[in-house]
PQR file of N, CA, C, O and H, with PARSE charges and radii, in Angstrom:
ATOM      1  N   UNK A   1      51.834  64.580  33.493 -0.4000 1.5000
ATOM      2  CA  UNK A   1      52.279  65.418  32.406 -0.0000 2.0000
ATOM      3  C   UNK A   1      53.372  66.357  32.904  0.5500 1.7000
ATOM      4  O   UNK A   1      53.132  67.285  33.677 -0.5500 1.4000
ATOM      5  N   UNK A   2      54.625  66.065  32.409 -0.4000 1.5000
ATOM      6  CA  UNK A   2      55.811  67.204  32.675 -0.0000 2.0000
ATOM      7  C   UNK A   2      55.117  68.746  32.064  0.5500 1.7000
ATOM      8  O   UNK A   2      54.330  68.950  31.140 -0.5500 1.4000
ATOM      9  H   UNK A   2      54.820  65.311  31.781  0.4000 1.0000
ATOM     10  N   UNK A   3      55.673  69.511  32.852 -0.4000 1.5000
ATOM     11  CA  UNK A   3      55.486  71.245  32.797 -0.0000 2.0000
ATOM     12  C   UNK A   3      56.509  71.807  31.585  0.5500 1.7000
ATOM     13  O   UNK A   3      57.715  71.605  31.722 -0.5500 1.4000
ATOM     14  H   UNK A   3      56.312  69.346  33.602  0.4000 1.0000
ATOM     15  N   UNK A   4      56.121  72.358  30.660 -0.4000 1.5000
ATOM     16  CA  UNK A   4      57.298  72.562  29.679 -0.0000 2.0000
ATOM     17  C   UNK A   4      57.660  73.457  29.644  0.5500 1.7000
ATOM     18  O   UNK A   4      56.733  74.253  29.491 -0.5500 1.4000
ATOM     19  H   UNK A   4      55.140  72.522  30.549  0.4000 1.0000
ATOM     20  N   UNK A   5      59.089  74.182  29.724 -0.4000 1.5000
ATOM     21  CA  UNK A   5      59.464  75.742  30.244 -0.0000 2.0000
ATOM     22  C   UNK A   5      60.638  75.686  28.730  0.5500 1.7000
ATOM     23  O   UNK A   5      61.428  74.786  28.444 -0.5500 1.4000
ATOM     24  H   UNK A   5      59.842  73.535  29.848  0.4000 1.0000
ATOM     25  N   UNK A   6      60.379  76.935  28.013 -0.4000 1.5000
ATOM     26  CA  UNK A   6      61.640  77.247  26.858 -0.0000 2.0000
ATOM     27  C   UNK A   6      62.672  76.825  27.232  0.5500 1.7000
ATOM     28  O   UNK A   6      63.185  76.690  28.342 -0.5500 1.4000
ATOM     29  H   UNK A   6      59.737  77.666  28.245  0.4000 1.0000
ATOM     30  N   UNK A   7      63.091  76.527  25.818 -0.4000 1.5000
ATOM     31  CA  UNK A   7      64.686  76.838  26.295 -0.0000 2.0000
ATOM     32  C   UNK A   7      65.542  78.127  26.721  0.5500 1.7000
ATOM     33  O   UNK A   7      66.710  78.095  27.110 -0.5500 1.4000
ATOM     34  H   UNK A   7      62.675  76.636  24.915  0.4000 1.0000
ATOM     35  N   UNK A   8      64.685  79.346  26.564 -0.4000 1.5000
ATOM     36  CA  UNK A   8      65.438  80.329  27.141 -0.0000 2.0000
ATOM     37  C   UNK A   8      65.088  81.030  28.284  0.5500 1.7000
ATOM     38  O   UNK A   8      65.644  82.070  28.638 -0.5500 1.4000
ATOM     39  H   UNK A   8      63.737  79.373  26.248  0.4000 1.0000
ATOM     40  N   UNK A   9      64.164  80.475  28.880 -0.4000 1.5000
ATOM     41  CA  UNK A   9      63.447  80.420  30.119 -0.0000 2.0000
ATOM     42  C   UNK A   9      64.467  79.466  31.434  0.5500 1.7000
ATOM     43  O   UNK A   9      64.838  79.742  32.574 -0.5500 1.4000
ATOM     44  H   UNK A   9      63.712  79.630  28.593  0.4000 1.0000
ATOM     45  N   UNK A  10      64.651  78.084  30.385 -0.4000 1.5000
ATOM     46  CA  UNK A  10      65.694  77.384  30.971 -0.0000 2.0000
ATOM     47  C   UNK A  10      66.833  77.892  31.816  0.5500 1.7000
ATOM     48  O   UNK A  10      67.233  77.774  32.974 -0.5500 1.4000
ATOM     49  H   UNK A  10      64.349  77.859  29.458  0.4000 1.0000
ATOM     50  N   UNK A  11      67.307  78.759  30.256 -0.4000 1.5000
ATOM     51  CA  UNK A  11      68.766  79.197  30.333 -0.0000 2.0000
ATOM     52  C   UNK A  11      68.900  80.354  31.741  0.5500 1.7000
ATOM     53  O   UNK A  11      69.888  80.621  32.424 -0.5500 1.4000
ATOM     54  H   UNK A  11      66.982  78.854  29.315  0.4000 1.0000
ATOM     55  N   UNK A  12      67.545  80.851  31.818 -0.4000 1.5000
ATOM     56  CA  UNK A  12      67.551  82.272  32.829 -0.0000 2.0000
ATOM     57  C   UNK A  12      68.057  81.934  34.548  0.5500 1.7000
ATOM     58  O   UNK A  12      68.896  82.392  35.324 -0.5500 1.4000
ATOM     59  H   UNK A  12      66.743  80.634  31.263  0.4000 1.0000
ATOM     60  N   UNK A  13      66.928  80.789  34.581 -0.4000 1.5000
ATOM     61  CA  UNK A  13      66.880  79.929  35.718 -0.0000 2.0000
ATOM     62  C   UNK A  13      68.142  78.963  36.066  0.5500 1.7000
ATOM     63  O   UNK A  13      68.405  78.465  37.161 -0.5500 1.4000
ATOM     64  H   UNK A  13      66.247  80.417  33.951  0.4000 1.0000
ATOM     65  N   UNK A  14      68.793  78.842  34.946 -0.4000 1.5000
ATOM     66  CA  UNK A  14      70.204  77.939  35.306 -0.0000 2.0000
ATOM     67  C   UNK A  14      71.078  79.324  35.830  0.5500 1.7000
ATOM     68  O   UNK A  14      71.584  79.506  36.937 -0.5500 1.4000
ATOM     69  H   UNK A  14      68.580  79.247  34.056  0.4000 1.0000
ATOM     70  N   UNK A  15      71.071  80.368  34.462 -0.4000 1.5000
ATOM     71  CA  UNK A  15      71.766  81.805  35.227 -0.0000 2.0000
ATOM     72  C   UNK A  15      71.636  81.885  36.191  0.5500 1.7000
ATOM     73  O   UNK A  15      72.597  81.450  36.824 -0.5500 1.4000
ATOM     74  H   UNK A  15      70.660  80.220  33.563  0.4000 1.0000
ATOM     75  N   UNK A  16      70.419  82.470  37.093 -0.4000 1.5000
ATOM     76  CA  UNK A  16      69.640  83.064  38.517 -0.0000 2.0000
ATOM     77  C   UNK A  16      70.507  81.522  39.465  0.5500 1.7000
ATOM     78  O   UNK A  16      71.031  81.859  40.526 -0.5500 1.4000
ATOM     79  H   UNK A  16      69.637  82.824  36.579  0.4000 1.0000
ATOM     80  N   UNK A  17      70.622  80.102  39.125 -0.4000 1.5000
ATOM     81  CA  UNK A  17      70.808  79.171  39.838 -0.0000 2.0000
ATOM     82  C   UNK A  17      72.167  79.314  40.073  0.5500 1.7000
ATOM     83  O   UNK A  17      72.712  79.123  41.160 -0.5500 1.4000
ATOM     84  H   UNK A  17      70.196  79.828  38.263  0.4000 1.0000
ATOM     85  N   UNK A  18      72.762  79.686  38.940 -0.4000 1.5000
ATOM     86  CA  UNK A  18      74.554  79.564  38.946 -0.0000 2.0000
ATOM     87  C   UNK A  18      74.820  81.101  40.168  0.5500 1.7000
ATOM     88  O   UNK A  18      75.653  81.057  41.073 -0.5500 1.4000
ATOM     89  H   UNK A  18      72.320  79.841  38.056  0.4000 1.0000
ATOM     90  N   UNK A  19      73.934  82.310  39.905 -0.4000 1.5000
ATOM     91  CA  UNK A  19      74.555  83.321  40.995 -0.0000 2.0000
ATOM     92  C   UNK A  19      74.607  83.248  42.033  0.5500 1.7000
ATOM     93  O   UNK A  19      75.370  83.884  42.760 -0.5500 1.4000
ATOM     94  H   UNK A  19      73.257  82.346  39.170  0.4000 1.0000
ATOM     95  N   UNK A  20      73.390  82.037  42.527 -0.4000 1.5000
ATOM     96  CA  UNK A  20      72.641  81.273  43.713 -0.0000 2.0000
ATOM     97  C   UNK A  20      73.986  80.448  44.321  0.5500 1.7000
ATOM     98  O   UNK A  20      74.480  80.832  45.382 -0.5500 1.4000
ATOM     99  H   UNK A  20      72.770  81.520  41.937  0.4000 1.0000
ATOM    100  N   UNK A  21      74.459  79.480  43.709 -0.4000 1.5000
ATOM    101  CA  UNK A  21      75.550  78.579  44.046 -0.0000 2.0000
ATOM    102  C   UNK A  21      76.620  79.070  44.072  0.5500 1.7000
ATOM    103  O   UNK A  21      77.455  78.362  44.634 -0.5500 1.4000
ATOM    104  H   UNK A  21      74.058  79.169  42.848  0.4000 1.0000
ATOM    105  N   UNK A  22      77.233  80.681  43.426 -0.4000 1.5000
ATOM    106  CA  UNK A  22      78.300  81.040  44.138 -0.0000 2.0000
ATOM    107  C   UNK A  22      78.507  81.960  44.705  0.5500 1.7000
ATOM    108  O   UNK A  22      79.582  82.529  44.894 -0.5500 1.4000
ATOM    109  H   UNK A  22      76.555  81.257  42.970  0.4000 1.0000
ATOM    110  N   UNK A  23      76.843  82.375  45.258 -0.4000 1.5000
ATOM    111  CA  UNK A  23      77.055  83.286  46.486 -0.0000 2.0000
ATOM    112  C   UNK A  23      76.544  84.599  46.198  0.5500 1.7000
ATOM    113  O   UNK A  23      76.469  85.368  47.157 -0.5500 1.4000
ATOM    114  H   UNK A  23      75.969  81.914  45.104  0.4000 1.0000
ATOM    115  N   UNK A  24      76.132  85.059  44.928 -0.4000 1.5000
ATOM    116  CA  UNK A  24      76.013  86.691  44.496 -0.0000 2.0000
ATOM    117  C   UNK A  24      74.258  86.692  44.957  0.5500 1.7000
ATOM    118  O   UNK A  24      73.835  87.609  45.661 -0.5500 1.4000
ATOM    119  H   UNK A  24      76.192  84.434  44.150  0.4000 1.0000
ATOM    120  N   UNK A  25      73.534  85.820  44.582 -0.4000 1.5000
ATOM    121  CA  UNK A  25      72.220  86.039  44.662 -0.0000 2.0000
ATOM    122  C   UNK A  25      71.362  86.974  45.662  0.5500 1.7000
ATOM    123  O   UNK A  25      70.797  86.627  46.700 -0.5500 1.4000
ATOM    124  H   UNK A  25      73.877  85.075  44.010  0.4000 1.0000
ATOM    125  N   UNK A  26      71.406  87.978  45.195 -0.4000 1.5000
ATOM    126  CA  UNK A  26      70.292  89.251  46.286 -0.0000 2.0000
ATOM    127  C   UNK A  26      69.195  89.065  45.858  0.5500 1.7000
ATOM    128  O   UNK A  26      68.975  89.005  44.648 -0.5500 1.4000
ATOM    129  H   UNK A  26      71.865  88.259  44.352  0.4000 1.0000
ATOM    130  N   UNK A  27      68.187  88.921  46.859 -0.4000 1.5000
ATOM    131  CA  UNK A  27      66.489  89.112  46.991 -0.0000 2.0000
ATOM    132  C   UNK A  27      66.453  90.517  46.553  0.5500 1.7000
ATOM    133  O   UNK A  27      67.468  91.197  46.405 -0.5500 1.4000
ATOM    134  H   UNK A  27      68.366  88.969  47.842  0.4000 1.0000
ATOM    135  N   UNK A  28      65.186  90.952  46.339 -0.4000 1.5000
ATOM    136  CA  UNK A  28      64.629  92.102  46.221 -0.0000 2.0000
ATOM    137  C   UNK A  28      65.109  93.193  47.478  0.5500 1.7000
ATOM    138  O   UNK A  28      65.306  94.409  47.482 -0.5500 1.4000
ATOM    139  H   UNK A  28      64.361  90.400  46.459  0.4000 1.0000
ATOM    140  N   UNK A  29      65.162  92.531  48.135 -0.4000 1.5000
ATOM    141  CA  UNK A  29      65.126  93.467  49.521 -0.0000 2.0000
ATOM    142  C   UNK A  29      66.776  93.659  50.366  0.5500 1.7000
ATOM    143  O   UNK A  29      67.113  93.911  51.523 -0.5500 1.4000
ATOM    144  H   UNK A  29      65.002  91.544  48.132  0.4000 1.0000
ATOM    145  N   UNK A  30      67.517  93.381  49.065 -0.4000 1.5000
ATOM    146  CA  UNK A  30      68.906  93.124  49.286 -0.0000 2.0000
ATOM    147  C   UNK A  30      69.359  92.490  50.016  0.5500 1.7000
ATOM    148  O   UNK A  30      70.353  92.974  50.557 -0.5500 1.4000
ATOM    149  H   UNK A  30      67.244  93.176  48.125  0.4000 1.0000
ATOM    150  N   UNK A  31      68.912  91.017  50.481 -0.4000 1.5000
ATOM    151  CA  UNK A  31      69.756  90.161  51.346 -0.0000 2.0000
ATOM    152  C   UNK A  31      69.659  88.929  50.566  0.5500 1.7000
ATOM    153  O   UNK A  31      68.796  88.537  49.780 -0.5500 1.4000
ATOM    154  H   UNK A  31      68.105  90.624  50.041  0.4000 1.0000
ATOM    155  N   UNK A  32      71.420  88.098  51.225 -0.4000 1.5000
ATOM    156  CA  UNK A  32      71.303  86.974  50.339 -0.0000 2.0000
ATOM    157  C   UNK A  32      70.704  86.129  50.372  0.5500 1.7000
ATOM    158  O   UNK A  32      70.148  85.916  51.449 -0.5500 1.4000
ATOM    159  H   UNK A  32      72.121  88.416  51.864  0.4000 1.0000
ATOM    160  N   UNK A  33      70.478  85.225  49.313 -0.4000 1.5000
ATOM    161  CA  UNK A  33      69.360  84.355  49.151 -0.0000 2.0000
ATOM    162  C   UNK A  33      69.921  82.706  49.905  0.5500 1.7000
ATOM    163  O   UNK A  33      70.749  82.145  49.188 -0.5500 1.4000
ATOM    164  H   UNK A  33      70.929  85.398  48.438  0.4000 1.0000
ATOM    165  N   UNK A  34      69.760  82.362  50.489 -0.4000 1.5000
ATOM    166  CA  UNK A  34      70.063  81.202  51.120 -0.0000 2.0000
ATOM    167  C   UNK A  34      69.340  80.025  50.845  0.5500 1.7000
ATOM    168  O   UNK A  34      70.038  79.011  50.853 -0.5500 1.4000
ATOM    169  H   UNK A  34      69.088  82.818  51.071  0.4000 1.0000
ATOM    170  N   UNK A  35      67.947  79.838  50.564 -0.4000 1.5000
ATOM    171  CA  UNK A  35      67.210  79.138  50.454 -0.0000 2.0000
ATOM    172  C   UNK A  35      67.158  78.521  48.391  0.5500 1.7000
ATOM    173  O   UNK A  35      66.595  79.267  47.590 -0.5500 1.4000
ATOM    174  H   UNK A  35      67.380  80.662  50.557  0.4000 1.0000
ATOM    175  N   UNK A  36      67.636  77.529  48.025 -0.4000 1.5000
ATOM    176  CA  UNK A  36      67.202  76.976  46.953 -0.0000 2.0000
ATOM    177  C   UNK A  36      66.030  76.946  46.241  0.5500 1.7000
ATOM    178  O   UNK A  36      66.123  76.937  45.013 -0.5500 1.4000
ATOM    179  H   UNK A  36      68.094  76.923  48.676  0.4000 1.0000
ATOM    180  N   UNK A  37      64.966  76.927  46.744 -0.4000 1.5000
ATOM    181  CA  UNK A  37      63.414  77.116  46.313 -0.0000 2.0000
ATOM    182  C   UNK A  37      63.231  78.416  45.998  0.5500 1.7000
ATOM    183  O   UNK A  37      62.544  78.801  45.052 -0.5500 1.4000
ATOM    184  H   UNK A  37      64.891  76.934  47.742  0.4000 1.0000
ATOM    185  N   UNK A  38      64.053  79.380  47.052 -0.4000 1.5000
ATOM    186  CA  UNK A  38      63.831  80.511  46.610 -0.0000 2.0000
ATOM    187  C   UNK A  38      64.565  81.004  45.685  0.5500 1.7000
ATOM    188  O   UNK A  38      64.304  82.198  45.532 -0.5500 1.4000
ATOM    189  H   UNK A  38      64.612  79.067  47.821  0.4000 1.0000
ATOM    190  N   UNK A  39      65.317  80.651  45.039 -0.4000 1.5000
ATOM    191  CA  UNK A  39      66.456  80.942  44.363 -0.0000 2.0000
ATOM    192  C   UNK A  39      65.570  81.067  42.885  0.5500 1.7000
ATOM    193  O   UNK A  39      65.512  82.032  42.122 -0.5500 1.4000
ATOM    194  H   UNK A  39      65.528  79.682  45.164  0.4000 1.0000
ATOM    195  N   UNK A  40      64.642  79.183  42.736 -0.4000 1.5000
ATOM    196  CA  UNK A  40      64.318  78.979  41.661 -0.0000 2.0000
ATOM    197  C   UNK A  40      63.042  79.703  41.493  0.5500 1.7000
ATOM    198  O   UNK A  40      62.816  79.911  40.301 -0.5500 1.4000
ATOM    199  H   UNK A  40      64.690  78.399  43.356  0.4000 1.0000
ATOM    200  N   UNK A  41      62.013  80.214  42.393 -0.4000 1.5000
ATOM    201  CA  UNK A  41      61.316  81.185  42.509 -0.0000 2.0000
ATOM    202  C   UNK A  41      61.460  82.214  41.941  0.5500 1.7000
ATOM    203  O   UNK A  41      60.757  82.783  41.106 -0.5500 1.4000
ATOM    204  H   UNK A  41      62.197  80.045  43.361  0.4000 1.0000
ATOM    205  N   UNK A  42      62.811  82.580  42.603 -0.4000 1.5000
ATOM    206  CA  UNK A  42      63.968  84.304  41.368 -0.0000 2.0000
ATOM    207  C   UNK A  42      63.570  83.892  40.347  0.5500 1.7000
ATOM    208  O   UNK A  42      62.673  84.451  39.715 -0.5500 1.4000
ATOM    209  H   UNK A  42      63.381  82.117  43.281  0.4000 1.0000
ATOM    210  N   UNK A  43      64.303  82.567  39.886 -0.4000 1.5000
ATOM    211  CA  UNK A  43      64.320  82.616  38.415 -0.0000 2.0000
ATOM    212  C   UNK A  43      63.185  82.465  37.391  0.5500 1.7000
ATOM    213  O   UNK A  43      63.241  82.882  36.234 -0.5500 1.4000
ATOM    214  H   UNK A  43      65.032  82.113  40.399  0.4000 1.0000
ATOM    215  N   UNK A  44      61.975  81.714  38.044 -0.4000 1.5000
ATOM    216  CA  UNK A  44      61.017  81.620  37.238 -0.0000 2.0000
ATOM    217  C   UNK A  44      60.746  82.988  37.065  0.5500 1.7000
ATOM    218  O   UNK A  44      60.547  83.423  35.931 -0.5500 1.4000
ATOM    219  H   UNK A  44      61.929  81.376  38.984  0.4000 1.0000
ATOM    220  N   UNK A  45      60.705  83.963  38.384 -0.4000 1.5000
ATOM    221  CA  UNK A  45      60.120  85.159  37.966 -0.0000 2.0000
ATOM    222  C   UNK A  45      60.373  86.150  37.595  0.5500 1.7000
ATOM    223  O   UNK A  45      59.722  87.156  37.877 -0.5500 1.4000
ATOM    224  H   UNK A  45      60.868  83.610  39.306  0.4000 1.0000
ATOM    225  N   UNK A  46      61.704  86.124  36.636 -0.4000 1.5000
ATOM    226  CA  UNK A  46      62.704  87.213  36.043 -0.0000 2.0000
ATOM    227  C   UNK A  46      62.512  86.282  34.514  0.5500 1.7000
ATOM    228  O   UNK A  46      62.443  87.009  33.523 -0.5500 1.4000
ATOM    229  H   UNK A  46      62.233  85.307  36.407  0.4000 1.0000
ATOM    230  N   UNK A  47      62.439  85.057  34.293 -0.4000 1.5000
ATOM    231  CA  UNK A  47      61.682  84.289  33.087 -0.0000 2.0000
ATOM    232  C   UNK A  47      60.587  84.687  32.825  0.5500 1.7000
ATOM    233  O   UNK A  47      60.534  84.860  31.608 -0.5500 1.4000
ATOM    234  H   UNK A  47      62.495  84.466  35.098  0.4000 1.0000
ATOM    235  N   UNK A  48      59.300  85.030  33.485 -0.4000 1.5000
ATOM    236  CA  UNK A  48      58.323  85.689  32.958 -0.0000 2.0000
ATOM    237  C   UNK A  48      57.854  87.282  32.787  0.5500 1.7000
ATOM    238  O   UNK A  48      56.944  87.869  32.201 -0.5500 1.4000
ATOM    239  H   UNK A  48      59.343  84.889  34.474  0.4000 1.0000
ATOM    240  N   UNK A  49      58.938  87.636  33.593 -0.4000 1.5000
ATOM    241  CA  UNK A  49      59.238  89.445  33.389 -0.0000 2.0000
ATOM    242  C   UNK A  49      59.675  89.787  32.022  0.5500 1.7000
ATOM    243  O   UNK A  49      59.302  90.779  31.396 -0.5500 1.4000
ATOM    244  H   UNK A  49      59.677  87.159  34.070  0.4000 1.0000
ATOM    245  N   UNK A  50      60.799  88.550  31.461 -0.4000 1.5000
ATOM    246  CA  UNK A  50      61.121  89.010  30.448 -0.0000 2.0000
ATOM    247  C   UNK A  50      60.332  87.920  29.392  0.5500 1.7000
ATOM    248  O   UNK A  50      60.988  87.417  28.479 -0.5500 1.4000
ATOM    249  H   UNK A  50      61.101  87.744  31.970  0.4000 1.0000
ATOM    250  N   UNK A  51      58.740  87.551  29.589 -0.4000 1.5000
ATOM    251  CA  UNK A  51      57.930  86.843  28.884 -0.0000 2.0000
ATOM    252  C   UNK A  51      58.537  86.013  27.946  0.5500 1.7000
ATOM    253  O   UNK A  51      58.526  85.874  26.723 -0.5500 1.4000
ATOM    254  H   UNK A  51      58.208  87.959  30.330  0.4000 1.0000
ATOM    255  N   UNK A  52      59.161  85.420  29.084 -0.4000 1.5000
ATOM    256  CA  UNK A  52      59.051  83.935  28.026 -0.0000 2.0000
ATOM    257  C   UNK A  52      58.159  82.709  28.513  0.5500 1.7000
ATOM    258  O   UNK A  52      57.353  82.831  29.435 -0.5500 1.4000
ATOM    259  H   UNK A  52      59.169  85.533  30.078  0.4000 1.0000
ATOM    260  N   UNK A  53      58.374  81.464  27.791 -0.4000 1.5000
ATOM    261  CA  UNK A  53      57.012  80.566  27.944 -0.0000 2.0000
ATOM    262  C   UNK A  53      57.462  79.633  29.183  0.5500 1.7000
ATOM    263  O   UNK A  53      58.287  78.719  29.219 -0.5500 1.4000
ATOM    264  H   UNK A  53      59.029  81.365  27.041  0.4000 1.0000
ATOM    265  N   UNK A  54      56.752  80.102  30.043 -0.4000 1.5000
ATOM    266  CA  UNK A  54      56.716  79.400  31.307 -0.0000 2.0000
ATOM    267  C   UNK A  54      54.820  78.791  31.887  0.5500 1.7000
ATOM    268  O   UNK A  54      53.785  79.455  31.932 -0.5500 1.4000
ATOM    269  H   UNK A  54      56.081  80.844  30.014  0.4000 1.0000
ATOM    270  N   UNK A  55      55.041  77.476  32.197 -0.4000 1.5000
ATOM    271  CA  UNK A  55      53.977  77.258  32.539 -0.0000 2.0000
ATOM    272  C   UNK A  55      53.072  78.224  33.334  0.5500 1.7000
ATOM    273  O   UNK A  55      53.663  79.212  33.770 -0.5500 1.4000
ATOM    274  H   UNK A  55      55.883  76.937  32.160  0.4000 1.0000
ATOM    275  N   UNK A  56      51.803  78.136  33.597 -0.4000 1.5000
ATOM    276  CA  UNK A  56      51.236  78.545  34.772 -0.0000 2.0000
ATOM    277  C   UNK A  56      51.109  77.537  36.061  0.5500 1.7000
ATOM    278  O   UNK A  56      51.308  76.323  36.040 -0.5500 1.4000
ATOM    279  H   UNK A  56      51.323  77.333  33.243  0.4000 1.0000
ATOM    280  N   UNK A  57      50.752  78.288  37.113 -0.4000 1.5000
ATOM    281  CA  UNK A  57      51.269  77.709  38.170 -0.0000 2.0000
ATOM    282  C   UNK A  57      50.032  76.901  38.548  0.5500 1.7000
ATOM    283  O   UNK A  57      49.204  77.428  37.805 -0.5500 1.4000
ATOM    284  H   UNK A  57      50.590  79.275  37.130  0.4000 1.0000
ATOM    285  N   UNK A  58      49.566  76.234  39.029 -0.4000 1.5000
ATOM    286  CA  UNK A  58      48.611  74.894  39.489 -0.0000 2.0000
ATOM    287  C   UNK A  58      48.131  75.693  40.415  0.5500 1.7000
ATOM    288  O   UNK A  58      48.758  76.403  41.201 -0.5500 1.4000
ATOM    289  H   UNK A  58      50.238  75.807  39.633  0.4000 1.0000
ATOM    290  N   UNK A  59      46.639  75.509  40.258 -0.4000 1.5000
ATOM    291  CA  UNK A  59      45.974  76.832  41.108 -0.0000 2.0000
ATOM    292  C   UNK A  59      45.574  75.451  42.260  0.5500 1.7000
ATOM    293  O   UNK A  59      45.588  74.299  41.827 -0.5500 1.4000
ATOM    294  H   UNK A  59      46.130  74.932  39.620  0.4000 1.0000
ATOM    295  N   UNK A  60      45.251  75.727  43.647 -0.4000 1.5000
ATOM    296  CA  UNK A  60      44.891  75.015  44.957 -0.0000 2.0000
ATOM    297  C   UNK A  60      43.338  75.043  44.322  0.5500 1.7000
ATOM    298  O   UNK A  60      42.782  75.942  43.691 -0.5500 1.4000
ATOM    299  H   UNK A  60      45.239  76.663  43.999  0.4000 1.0000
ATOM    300  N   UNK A  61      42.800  73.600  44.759 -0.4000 1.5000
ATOM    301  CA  UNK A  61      41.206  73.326  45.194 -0.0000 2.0000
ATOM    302  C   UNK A  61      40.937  74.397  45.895  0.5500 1.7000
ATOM    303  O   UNK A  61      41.642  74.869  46.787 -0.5500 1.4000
ATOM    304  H   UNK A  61      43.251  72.869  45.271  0.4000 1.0000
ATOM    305  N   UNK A  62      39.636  74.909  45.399 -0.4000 1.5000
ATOM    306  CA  UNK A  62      38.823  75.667  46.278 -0.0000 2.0000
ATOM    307  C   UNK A  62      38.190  75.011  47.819  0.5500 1.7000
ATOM    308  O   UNK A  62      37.802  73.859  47.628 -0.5500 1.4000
ATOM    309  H   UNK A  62      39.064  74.525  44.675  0.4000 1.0000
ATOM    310  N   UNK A  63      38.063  75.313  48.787 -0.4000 1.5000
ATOM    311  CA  UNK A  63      36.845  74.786  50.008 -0.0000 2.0000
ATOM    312  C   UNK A  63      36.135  74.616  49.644  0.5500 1.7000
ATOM    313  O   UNK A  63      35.777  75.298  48.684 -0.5500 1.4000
ATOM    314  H   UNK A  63      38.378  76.249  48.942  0.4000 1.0000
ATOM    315  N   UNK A  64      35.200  73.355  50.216 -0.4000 1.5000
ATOM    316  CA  UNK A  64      33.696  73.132  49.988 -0.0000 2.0000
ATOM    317  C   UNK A  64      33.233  73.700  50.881  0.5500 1.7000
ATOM    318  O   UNK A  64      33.827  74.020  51.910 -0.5500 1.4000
ATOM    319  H   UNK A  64      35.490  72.801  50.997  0.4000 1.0000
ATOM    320  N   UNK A  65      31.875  73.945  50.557 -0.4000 1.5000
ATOM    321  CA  UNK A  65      31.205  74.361  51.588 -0.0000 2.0000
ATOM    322  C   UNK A  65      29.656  73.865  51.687  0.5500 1.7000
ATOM    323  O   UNK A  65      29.111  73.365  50.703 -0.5500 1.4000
ATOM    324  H   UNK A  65      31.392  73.684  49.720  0.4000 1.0000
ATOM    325  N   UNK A  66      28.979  74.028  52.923 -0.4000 1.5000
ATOM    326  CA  UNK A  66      27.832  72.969  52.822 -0.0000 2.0000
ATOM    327  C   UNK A  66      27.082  73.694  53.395  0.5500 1.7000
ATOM    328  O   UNK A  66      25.925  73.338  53.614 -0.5500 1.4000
ATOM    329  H   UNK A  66      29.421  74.434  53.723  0.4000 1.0000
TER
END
């Protein structure tokens, strides 16, 4: 099953991607963002700051234990 993200959720994450690819993108902690994953990370999470419909994230199996 594909994850379904708005279209203006979309649009945030293509923004946050486009500042990413020409270089403006600052982390929180003011340094540039180099890493792609992290980029799209930014963007999901400036998409749900400003609540729009973004999946939730796939929670990990718990440990068994015996």
């Amino acid at each position: 099953m594909e994850k379904k993200y708005s279209a203006a959720a979309q649009k945030k994450i293509g923004k946050v991607m486009h500042e990413f690819k020409e270089g403006h993108l600052k982390s929180s902690s003011g340094t540039k963002v180099t890493s792609r994953k992290q980029a799209i990370v930014i963007g999901i999470s400036e998409a749900k700051q400003a609540h729009l419909k973004v999946p939730a994230q796939k929670k990990a199996a718990g440990k068994k234990t015996k």
